[in-house]
C-alpha positions in Angstrom: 154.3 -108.9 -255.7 153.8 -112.2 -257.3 152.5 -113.3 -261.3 150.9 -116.1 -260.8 150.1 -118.0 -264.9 146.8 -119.4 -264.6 144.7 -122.0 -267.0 141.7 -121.2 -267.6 138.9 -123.5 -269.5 138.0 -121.8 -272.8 134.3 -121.3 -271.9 131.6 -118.9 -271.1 132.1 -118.5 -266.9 135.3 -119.4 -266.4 136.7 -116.0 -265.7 133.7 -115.3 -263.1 134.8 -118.0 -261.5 138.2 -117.1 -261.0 137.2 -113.3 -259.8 134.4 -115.1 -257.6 137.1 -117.6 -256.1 139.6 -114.8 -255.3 136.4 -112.4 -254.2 135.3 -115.2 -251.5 139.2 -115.4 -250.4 139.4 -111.6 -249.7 142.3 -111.7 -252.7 142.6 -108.6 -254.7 144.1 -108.3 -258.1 146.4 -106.0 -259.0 146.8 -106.2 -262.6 147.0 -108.4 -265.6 145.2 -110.3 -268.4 143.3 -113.6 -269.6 144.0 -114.4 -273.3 143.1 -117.4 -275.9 145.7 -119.0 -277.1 145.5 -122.1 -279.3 141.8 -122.5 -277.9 143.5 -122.8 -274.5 142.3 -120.0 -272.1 145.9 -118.3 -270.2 146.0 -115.4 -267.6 148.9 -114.0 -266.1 147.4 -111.8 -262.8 149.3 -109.9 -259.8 149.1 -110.3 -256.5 150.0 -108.5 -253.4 150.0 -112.2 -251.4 150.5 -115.4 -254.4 150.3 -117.6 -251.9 147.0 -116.7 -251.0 145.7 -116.5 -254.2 147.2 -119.5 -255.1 145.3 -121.7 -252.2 142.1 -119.3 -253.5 142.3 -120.6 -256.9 143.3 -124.4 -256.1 140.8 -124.9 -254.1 138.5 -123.9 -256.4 139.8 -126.6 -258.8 141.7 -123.6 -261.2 145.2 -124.6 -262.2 148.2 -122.2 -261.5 150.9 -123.2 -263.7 153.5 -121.0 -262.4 153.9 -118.7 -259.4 157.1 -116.0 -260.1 158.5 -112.9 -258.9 158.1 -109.9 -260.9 159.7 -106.5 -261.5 158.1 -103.4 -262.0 158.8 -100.4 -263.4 157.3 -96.9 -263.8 158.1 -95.4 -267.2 158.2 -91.8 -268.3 154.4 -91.6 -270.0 155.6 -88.7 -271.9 158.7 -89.8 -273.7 157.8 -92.1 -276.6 160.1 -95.4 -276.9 160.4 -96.0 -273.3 159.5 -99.4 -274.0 161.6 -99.8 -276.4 164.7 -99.2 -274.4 164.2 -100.9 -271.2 163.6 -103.8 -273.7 166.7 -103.0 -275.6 168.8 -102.6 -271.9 167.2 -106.2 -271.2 167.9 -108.2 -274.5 171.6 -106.3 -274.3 172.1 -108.1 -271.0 171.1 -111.7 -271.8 167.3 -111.1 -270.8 164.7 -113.0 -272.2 161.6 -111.0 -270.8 158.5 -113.5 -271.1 155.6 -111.8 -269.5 155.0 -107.9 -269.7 151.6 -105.8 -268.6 150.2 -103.2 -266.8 148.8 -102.9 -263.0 146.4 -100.9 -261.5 149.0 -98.1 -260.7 149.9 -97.5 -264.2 153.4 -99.2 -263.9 155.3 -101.9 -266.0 155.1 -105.4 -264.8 157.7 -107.7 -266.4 158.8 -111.5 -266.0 162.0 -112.2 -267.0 163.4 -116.1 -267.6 166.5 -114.5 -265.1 165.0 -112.2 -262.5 168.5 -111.7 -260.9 169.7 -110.1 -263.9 166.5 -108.4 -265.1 166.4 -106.8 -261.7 169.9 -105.4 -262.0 169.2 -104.2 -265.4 166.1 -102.2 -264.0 167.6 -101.0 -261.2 169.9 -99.3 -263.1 167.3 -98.3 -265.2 165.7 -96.4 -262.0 168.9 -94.8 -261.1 169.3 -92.9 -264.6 169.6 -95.2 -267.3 166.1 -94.0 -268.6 167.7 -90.5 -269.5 164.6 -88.8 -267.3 167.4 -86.5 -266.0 169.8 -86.0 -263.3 170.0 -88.4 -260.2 170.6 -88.0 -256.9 173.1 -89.8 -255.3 173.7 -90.0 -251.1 176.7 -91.5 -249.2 176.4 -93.2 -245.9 180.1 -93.3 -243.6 179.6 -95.5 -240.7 182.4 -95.9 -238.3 183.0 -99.6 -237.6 185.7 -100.3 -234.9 186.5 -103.7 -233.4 186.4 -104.0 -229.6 187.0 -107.6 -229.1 191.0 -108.4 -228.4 191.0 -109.9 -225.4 195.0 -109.3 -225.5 195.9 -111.8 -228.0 194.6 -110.9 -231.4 193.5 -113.3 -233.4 195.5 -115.7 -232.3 193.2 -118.8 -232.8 189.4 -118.1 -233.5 188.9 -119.0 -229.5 191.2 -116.3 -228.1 189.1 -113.4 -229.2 186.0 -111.5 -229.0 183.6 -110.7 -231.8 182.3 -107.6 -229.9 182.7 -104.3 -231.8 180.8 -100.8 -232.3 179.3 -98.8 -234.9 179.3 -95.3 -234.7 178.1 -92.5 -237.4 178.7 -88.9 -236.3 177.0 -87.8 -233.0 174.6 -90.9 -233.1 174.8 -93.4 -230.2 176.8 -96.2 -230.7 175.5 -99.9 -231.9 177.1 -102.6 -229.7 177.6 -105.6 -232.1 179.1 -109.1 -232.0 178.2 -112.4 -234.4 175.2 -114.7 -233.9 175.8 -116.8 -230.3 176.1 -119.6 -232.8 179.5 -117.9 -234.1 180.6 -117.7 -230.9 179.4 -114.1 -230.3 177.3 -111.7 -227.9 173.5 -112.9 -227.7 173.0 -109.4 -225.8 174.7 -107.2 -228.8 173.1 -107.3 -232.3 174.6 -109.1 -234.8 174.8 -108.5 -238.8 172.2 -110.8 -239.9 169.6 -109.0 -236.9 170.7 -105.6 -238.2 169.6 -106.5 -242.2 166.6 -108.0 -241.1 165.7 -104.7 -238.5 166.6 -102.6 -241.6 164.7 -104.0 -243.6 161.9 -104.1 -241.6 162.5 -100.1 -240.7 162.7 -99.2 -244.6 159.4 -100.7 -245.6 158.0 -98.7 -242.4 159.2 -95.4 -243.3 157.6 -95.6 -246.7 154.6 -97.3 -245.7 153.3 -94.1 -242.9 154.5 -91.7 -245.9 152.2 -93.7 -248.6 149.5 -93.2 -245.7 150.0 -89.5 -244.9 149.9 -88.7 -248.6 146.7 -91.0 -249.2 144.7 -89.8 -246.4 145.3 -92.7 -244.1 145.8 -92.1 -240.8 147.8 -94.4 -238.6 148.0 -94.3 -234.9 150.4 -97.2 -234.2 152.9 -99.4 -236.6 155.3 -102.5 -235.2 156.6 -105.5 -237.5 157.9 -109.0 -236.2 160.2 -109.7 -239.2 162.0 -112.8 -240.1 164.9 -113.6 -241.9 166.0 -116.9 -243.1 169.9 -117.6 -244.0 171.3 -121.0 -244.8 174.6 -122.1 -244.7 176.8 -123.8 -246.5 179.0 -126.8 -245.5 182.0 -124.9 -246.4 180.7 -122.3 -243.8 179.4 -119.9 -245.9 175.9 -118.9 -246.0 173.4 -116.7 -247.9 169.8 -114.8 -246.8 167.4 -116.8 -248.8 164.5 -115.1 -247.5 162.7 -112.2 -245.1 159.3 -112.3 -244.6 158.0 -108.9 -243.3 155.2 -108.7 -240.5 153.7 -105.8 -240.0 150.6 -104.3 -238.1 149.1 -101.1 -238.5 146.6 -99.7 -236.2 144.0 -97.3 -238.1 142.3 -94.5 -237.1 138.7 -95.0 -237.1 137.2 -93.8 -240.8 140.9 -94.5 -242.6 140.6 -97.2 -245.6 141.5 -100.5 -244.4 141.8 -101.7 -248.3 143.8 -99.0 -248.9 146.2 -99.2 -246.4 146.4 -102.6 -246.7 147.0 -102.3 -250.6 149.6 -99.6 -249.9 152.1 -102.3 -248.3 152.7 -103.3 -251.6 153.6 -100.3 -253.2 155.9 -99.2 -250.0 158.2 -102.2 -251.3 158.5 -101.1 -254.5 160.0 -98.3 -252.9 162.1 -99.5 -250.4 165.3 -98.8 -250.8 167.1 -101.7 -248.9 164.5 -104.5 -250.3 165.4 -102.9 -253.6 169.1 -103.5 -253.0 168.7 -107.7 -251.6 169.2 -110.2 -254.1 167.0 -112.7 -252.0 162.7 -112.5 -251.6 161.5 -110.1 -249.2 157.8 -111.1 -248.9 154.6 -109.1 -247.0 152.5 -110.6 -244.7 150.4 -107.1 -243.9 147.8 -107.0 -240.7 145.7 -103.7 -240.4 143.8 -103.1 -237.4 
């Protein structure tokens, strides 16, 4: 989900215009406002694709000033001050949070001048700071064992393998290695594969339980993700991005909008794209 800030001529029209641009792009918005500010019209709307809506709107001659992540955040409706606090947790942690509103689903949407850190301090937020009662916590014990000595160790980085298992209890073992280009197995996975695949399998497994409870029958589901790491001269590296491509095959009569829209709110549940500190982005196909 992206805010995109948007300038806006202070005029009768200028809002239609910017619906009607988006309308002819097949764009949807998912929340926001326009407001007046100095006699300078400014709207800050979401989107489930910002790039898209971005090309919708420039082409149309509108100006996007600014094109940033967001975080969202669902508070408890029936507490009064919850507001208050997650602003309070923010400003305790060095967070400046420019842009706050509503979307259509009736949950926060904040930009903050450090998403990073703003993410962290909602997160934590979502796992119990709020005080809306106890939370669950769940352990995960893998068994990772190294099968690569070739009968030297590690005596140079050439005299060994990078080969090794994962196990986890009766569960078939996961032949790994390192990326060919770290002088491992191009038949076993490798650690960067297995974040991108996990990713990929998280957003699934919320995505056809978002359907079911919607109504929205899907007969088939595959993604294509991609992952993008860079690295570093020193040797180091970092995911910078994963761009998530899924298709879902619909029953005939299921909601094509819907299920489309329902991408969106599968990532704000995942529990592994919740976790990343780098972009996971959506590029949804429904069929």
């Amino acid at each position: 989900m992206r805010d995109l800030a948007i300038r806006l001529e202070n005029r009768p029209g200028a809002l239609a215009e910017l619906g009607e641009a988006l309308g002819r792009a097949g764009v949807s918005i998912e929340g926001g406002g326009a407001f007046v500010v100095q006699g300078q019209g400014i709207a800050h709307f979401l989107f489930a694709d910002g790039a898209a809506a971005r090309r919708a709107l420039e082409a149309a001659g509108i100006e996007v000033l600014a094109d940033r992540a967001v975080l969202t955040q669902r508070l408890d409706q029936a507490r009064p001050g919850q507001l208050g606090r997650l602003a309070r947790a923010m400003a305790d942690a060095g967070v400046n949070i420019e842009v706050v509103y509503s979307d259509h689903d009736n949950r926060l949407i904040v930009v903050a001048d450090d998403h990073e850190r703003g993410r962290a301090v909602s997160q934590a937020w979502m796992s119990g700071g709020s005080g809306r009662g106890p939370v669950r916590e769940h352990e995960y014990r893998p068994h990772l064992e190294w099968t690569g000595n070739t009968g030297r160790g590690t005596i140079s980085a050439r005299d060994y393998s990078r080969d090794h298992e994962i196990r986890c209890g009766e569960k078939p073992p996961i032949a790994g290695s390192s990326d060919p280009c770290f002088r491992g197995d191009r038949t076993r996975w490798n650690p960067e594969e297995l974040l991108v695949a996990s990713l990929a399998a998280c957003h699934q497994l919320w995505y056809l339980h978002l359907c079911a409870d919607a109504g929205i029958v899907v007969t088939a589901y595959e993604d294509d993700p991609l992952g993008f790491m860079r690295e570093e001269a020193d040797g180091s590296g970092r995911f910078v991005r994963v761009v998530l491509r899924p298709t879902a095959t619909l029953a005939r009569g299921s909601d094509a909008d819907q299920a489309l829209a329902l991408h969106a709110k599968a990532h704000e549940k995942c529990f592994i794209a919740r976790s990343v500190n780098f972009p996971v982005d959506i590029e949804p196909r429904i069929v």
